[in-house]
BALOBA-1460 file (C-alpha; in Angstrom, 3 decimals):
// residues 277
<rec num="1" residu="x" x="-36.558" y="18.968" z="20.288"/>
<rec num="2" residu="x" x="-35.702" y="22.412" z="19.147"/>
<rec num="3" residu="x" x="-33.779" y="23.425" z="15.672"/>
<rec num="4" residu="x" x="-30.175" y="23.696" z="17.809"/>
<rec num="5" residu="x" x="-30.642" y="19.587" z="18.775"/>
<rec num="6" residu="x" x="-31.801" y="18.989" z="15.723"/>
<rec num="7" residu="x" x="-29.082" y="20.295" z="13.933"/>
<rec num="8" residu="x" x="-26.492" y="18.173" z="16.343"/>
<rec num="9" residu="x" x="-28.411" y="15.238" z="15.881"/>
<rec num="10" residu="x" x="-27.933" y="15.784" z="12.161"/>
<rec num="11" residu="x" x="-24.858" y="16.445" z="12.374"/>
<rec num="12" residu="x" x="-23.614" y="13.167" z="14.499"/>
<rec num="13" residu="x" x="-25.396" y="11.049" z="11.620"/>
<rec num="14" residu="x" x="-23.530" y="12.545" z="9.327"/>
<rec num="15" residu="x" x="-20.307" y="12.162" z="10.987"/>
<rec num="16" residu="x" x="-21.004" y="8.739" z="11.470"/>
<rec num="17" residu="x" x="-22.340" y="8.071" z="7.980"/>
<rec num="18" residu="x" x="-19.195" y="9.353" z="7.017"/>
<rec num="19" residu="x" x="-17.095" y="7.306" z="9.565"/>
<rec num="20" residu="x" x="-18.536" y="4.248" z="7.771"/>
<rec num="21" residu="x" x="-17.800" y="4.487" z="4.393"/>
<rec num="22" residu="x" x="-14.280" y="5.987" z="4.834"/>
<rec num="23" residu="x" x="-13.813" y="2.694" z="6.773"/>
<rec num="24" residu="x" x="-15.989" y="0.439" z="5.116"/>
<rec num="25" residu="x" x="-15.014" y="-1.956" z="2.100"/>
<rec num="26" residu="x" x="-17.941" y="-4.300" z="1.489"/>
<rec num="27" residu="x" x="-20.623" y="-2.095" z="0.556"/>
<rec num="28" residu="x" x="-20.309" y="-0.603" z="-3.117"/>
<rec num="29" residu="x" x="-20.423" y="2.717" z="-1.604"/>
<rec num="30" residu="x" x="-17.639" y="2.104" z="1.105"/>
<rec num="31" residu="x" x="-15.273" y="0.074" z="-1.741"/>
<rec num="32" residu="x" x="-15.437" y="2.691" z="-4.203"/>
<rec num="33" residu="x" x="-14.315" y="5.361" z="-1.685"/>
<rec num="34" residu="x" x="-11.583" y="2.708" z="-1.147"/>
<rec num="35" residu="x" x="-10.638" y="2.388" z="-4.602"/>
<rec num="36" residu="x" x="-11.010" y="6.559" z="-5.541"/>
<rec num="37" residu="x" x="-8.299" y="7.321" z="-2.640"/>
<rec num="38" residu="x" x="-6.281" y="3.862" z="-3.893"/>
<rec num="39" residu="x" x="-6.428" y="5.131" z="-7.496"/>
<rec num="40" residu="x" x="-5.014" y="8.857" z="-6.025"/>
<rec num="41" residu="x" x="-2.096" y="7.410" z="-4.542"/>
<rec num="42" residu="x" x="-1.484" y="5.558" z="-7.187"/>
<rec num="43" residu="x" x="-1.576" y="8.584" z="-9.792"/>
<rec num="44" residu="x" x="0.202" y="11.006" z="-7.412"/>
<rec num="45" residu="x" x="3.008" y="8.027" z="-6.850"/>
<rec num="46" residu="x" x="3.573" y="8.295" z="-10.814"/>
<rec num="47" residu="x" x="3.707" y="12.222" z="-11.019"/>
<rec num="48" residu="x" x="6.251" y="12.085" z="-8.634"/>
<rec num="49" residu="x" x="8.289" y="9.651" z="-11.076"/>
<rec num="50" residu="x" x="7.458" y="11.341" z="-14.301"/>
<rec num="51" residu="x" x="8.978" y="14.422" z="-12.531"/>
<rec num="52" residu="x" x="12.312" y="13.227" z="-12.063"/>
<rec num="53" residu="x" x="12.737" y="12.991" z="-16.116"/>
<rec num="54" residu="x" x="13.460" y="16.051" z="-18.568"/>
<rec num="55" residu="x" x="9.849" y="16.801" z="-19.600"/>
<rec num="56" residu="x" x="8.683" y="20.096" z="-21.262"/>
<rec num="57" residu="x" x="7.309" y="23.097" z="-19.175"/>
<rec num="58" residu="x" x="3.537" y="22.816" z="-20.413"/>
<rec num="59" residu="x" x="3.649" y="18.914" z="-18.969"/>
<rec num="60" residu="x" x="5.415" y="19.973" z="-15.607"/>
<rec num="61" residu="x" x="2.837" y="22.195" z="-15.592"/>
<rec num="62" residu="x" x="0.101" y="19.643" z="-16.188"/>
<rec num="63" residu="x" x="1.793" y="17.328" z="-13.895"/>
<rec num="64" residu="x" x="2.286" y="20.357" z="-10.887"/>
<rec num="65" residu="x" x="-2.126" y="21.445" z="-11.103"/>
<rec num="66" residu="x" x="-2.762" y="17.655" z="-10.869"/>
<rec num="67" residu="x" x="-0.387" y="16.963" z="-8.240"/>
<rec num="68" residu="x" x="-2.144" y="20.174" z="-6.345"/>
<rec num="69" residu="x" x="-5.511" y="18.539" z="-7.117"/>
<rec num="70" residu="x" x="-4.290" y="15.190" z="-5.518"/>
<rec num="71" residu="x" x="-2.881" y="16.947" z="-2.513"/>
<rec num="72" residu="x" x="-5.721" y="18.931" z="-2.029"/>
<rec num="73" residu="x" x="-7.805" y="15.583" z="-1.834"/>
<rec num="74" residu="x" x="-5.588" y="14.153" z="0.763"/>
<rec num="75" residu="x" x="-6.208" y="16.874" z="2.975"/>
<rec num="76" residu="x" x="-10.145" y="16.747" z="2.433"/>
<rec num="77" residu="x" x="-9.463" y="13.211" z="3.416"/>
<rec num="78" residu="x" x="-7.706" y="13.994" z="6.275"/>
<rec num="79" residu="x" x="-9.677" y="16.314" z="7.958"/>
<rec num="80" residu="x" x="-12.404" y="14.312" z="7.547"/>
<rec num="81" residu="x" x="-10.832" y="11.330" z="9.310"/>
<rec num="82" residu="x" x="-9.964" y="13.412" z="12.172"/>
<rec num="83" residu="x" x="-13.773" y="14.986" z="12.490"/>
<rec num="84" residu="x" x="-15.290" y="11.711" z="12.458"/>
<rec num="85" residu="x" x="-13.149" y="9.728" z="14.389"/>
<rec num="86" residu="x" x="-14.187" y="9.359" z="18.293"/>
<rec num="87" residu="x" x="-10.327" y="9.721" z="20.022"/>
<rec num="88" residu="x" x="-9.400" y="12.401" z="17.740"/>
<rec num="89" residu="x" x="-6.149" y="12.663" z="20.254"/>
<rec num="90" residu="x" x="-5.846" y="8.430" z="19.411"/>
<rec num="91" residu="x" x="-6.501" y="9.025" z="15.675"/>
<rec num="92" residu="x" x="-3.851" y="11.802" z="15.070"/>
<rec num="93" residu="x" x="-0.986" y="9.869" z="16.993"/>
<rec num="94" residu="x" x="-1.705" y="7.015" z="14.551"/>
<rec num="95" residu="x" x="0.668" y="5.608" z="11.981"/>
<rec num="96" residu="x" x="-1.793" y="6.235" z="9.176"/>
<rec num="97" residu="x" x="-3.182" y="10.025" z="10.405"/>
<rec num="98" residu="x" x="0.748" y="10.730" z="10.894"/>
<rec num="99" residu="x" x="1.703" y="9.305" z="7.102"/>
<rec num="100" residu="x" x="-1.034" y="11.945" z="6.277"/>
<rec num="101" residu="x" x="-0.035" y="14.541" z="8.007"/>
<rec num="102" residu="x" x="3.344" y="14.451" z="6.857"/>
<rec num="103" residu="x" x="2.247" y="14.676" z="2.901"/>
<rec num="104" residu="x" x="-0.110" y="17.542" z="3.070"/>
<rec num="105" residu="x" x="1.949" y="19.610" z="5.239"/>
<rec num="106" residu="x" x="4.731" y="20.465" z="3.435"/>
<rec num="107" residu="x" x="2.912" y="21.382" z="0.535"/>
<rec num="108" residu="x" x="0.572" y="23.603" z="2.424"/>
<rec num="109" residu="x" x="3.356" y="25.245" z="4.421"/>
<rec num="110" residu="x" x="5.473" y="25.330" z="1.160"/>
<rec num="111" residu="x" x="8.365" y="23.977" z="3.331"/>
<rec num="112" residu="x" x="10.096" y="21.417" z="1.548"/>
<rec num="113" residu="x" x="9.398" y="18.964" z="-1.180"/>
<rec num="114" residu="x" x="8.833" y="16.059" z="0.364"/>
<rec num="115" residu="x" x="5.926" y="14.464" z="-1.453"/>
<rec num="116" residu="x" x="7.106" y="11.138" z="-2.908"/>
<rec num="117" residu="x" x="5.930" y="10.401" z="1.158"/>
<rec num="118" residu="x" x="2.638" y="9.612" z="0.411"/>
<rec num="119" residu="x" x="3.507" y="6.374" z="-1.091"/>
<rec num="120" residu="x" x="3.367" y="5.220" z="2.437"/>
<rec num="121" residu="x" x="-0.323" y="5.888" z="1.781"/>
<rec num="122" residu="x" x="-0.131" y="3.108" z="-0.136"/>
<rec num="123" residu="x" x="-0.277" y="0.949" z="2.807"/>
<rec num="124" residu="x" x="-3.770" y="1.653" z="2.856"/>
<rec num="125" residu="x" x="-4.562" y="-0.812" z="0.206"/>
<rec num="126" residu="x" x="-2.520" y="-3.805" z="2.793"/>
<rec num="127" residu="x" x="-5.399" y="-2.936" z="5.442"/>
<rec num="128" residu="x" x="-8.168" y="-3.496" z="1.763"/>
<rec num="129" residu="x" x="-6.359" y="-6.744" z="1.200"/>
<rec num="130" residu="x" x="-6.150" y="-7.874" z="5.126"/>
<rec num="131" residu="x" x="-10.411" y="-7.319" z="5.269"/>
<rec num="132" residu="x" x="-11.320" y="-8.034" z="2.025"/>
<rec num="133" residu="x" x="-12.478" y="-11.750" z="1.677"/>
<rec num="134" residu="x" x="-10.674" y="-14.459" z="-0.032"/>
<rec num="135" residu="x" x="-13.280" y="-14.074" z="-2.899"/>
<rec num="136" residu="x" x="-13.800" y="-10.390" z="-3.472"/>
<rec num="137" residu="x" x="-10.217" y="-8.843" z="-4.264"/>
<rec num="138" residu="x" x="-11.435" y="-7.130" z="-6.830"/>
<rec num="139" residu="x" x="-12.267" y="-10.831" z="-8.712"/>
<rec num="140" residu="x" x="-8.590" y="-11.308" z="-9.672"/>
<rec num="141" residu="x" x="-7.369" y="-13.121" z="-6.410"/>
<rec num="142" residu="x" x="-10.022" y="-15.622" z="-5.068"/>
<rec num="143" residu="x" x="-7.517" y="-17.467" z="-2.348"/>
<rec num="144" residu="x" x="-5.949" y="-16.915" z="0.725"/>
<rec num="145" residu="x" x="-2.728" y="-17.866" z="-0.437"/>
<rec num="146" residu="x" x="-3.058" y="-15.524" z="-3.342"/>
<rec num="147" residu="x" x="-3.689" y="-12.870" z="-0.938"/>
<rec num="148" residu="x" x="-0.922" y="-13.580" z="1.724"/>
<rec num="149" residu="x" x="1.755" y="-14.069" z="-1.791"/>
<rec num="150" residu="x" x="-0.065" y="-10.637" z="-3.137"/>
<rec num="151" residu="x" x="1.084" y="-8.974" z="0.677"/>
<rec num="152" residu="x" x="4.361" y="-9.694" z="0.243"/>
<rec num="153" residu="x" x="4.749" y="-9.014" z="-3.016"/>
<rec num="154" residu="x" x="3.410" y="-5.360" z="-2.478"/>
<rec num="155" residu="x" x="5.577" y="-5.314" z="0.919"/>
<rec num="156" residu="x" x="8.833" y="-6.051" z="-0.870"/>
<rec num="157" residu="x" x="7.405" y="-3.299" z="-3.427"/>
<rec num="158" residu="x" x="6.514" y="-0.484" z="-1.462"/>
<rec num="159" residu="x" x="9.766" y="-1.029" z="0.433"/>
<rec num="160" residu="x" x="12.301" y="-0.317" z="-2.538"/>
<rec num="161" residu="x" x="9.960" y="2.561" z="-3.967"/>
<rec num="162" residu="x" x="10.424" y="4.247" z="-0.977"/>
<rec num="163" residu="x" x="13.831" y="3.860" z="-0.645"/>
<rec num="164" residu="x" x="14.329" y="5.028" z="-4.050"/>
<rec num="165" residu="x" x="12.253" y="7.876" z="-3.435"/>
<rec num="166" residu="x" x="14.568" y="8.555" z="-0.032"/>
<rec num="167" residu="x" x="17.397" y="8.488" z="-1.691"/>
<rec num="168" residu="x" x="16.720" y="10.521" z="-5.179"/>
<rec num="169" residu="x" x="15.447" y="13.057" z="-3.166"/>
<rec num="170" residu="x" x="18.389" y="13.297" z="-0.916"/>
<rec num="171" residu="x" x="20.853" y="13.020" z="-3.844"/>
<rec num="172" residu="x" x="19.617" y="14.401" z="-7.107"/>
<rec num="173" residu="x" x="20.624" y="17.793" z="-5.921"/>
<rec num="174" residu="x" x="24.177" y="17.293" z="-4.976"/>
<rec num="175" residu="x" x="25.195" y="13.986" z="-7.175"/>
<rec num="176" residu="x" x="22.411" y="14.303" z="-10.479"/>
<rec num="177" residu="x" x="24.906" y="12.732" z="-12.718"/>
<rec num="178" residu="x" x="24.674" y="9.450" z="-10.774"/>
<rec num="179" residu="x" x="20.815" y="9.826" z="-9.505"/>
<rec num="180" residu="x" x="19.712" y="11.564" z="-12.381"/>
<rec num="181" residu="x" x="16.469" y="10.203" z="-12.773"/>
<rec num="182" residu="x" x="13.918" y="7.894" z="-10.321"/>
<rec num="183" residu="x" x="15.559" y="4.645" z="-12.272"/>
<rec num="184" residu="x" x="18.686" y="5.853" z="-10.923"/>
<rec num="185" residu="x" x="17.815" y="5.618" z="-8.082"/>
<rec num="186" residu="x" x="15.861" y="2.302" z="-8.409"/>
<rec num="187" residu="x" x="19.083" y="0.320" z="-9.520"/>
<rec num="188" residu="x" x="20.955" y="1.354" z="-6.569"/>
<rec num="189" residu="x" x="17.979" y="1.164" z="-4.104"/>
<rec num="190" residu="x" x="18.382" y="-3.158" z="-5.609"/>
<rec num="191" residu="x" x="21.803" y="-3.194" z="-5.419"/>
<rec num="192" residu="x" x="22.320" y="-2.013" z="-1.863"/>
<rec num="193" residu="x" x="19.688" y="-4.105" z="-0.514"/>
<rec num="194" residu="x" x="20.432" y="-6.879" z="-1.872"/>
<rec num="195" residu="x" x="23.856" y="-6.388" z="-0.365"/>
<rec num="196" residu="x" x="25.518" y="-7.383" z="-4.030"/>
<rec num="197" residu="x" x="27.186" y="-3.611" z="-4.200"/>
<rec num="198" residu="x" x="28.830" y="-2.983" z="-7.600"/>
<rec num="199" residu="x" x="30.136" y="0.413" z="-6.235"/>
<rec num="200" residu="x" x="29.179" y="2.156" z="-9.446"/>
<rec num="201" residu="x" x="26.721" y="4.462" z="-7.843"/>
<rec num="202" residu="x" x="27.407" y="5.639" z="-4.582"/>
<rec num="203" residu="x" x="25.774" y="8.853" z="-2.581"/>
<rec num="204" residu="x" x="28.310" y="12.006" z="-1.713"/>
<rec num="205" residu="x" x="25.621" y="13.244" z="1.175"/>
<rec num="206" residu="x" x="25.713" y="12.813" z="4.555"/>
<rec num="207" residu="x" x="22.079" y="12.130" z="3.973"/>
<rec num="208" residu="x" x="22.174" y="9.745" z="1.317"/>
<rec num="209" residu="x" x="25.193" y="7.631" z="3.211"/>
<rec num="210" residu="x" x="23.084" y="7.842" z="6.288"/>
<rec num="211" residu="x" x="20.183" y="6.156" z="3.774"/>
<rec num="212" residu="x" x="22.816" y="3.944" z="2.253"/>
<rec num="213" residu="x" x="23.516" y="2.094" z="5.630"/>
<rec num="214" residu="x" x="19.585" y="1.779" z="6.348"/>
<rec num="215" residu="x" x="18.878" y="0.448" z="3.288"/>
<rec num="216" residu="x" x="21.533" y="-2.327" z="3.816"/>
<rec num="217" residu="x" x="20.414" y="-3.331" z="7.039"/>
<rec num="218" residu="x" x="16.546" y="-3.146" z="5.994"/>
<rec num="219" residu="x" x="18.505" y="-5.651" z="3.148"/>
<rec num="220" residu="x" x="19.771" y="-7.702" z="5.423"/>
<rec num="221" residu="x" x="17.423" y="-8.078" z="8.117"/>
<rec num="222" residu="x" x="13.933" y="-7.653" z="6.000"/>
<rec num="223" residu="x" x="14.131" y="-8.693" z="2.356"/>
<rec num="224" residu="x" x="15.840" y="-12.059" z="2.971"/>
<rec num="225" residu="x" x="12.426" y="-12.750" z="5.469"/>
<rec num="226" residu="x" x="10.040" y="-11.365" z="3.281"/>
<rec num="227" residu="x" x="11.329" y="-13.781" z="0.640"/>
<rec num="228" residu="x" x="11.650" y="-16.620" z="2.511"/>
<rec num="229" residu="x" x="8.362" y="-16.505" z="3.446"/>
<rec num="230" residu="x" x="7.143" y="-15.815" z="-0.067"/>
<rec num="231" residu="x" x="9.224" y="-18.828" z="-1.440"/>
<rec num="232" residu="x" x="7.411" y="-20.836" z="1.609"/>
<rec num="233" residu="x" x="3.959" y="-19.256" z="0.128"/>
<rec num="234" residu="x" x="4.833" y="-20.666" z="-3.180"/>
<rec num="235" residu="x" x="5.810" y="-24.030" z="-2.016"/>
<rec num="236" residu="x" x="2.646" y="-24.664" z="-0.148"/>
<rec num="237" residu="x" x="1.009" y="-23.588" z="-3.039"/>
<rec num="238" residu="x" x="2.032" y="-25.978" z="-5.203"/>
<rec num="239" residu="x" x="1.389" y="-29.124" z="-2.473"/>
<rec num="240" residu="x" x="-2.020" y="-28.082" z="-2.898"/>
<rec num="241" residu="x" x="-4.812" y="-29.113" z="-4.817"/>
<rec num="242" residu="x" x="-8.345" y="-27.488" z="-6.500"/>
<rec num="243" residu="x" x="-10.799" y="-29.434" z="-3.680"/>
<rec num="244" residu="x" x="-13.597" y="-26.833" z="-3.165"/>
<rec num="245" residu="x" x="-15.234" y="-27.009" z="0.444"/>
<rec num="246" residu="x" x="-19.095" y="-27.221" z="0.395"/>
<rec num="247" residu="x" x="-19.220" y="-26.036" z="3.813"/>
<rec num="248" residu="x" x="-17.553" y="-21.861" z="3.082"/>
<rec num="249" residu="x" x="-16.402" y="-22.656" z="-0.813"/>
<rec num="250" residu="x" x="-12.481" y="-22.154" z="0.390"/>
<rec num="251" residu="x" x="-11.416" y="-23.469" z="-3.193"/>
<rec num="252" residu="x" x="-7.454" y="-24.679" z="-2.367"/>
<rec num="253" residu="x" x="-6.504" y="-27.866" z="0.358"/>
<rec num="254" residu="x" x="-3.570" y="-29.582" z="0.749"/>
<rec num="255" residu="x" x="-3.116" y="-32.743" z="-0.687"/>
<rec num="256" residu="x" x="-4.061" y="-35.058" z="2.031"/>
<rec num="257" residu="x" x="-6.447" y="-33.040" z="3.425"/>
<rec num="258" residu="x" x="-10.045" y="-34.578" z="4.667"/>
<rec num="259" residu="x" x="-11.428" y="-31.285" z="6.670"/>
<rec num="260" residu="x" x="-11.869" y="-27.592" z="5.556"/>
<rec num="261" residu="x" x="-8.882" y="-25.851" z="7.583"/>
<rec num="262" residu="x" x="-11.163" y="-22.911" z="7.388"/>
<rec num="263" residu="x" x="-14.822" y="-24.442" z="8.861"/>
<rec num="264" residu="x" x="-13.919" y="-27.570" z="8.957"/>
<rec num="265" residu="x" x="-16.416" y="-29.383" z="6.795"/>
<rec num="266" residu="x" x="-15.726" y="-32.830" z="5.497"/>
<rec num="267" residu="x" x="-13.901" y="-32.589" z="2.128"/>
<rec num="268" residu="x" x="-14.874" y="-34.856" z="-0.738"/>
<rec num="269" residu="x" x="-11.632" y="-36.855" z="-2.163"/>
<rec num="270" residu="x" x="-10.737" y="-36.978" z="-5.746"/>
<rec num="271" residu="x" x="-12.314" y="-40.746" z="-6.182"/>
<rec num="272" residu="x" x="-15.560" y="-39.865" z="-4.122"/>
<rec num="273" residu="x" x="-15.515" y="-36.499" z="-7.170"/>
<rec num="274" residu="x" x="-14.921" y="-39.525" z="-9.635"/>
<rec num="275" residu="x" x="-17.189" y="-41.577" z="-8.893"/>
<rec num="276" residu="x" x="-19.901" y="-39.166" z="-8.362"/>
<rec num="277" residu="x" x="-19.397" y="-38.543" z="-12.108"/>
């Protein structure tokens, strides 16, 4: 094998190596690069907001070289999602590698400001939560039921901070006494979804109208299911009981329940517990 083969072979490992722990959440190495791009999003999702208040130069400043340093990230990131993945034609039509795209972009091109966007990067932490088991979410939720209530939770969420991020940006410029600040936009982001309308705030764009009517249908159509399920969640919750499987350790059964629904191990009752004792 000469140096040339070598060097590919080298090369492929690494790509692969990297593949892995970009993907990867259950080795310490793979969660933490989880939790460092989580933990990104996260801060660049709260520049954005601190940047819609009055805030001296020197911070704006602060906040503008930190937001750079975040982008910058995201487009390490990027890249090196698209060099390791296999179907690189695949990977950049996907919903993810698109989200991606459409944050670093902008800033690189110096087109328009567009960045509150990458809180659909946030998404990334559903597909953590989907993979992770019941018993290693980060040790604060150790059920499924915690997990599903924790998805919609974050769904509902993620869903109004975008809006509100759709619709600042659309009409601070034109209507900044009645979107003056991210809040602003918050309040009217609930109100308009949740179809109860006050009329106190309402958008003077094209743009923000055409955002007004999505955001009531999304209201109608999505938030009423996402709750429903999440009051469902809740209620089969509570018909549950702390009955820990011996079989896979699933911690939560219903009531009645003599089997695992998990494994399906025999479950010891409440009297066989006391009388063990």
């Amino acid at each position: 094998m000469n140096v040339e083969q070598q060097f590919l072979l080298q090369l492929r490992l690494l790509r692969k190596k990297l593949a892995f722990y970009l993907e990867d959440i259950e080795t310490p190495a793979g969660r933490a690069v989880d939790l460092f791009i989580t933990a990104i999003v996260l801060l660049s999702s709260v520049i954005f907001v601190i940047e819609t208040y009055p805030i001296p130069a020197e911070w704006r400043q602060t906040l503008e070289a930190i937001n750079t340093g975040t982008l910058t990230i995201f487009a390490i990131e990027y890249l090196l999602r698209f060099w390791c993945a296999e179907r690189k034609t695949q990977y950049f039509f996907s919903p993810y590698a698109l989200i991606d795209l459409i944050v670093i972009l902008p800033f690189f091109l110096r087109l328009v400001d567009v960045s509150f966007i990458r809180i659909f990067r946030w998404f990334r932490v559903l597909r953590l939560i989907r993979f992770l088991d019941r018993q290693t979410l980060f040790g604060y939720i150790n059920t499924q039921d915690g997990v599903i209530i924790t998805r919609i939770l974050f769904t509902l969420f993620a869903i109004i901070f975008v809006y509100s991020g759709l619709i600042y940006q659309l009409e601070h410029p034109v209507n900044s006494e009645a979107f003056s600040t991210f809040l602003d936009a918050v309040y009217f982001s609930v109100v308009t979804m949740t179809t109860v309308g006050f009329g106190d705030v309402t958008p003077i764009s094209a743009g923000g109208r055409l955002m007004t009517v999505l955001m009531i249908l999304t209201g109608i159509a999505l938030i009423p299911w996402q709750l429903g399920d999440l009051i469902k969640q809740f209620v089969k919750t509570a018909n549950q009981v702390n009955t820990q499987c011996p079989g896979c350790g699933l911690s939560f059964h219903d009531k009645d329940a003599g089997f695992c629904k998990i494994c399906g191990t025999q479950l010891e009752t409440a009297e066989e517990n006391k009388n063990l004792n």
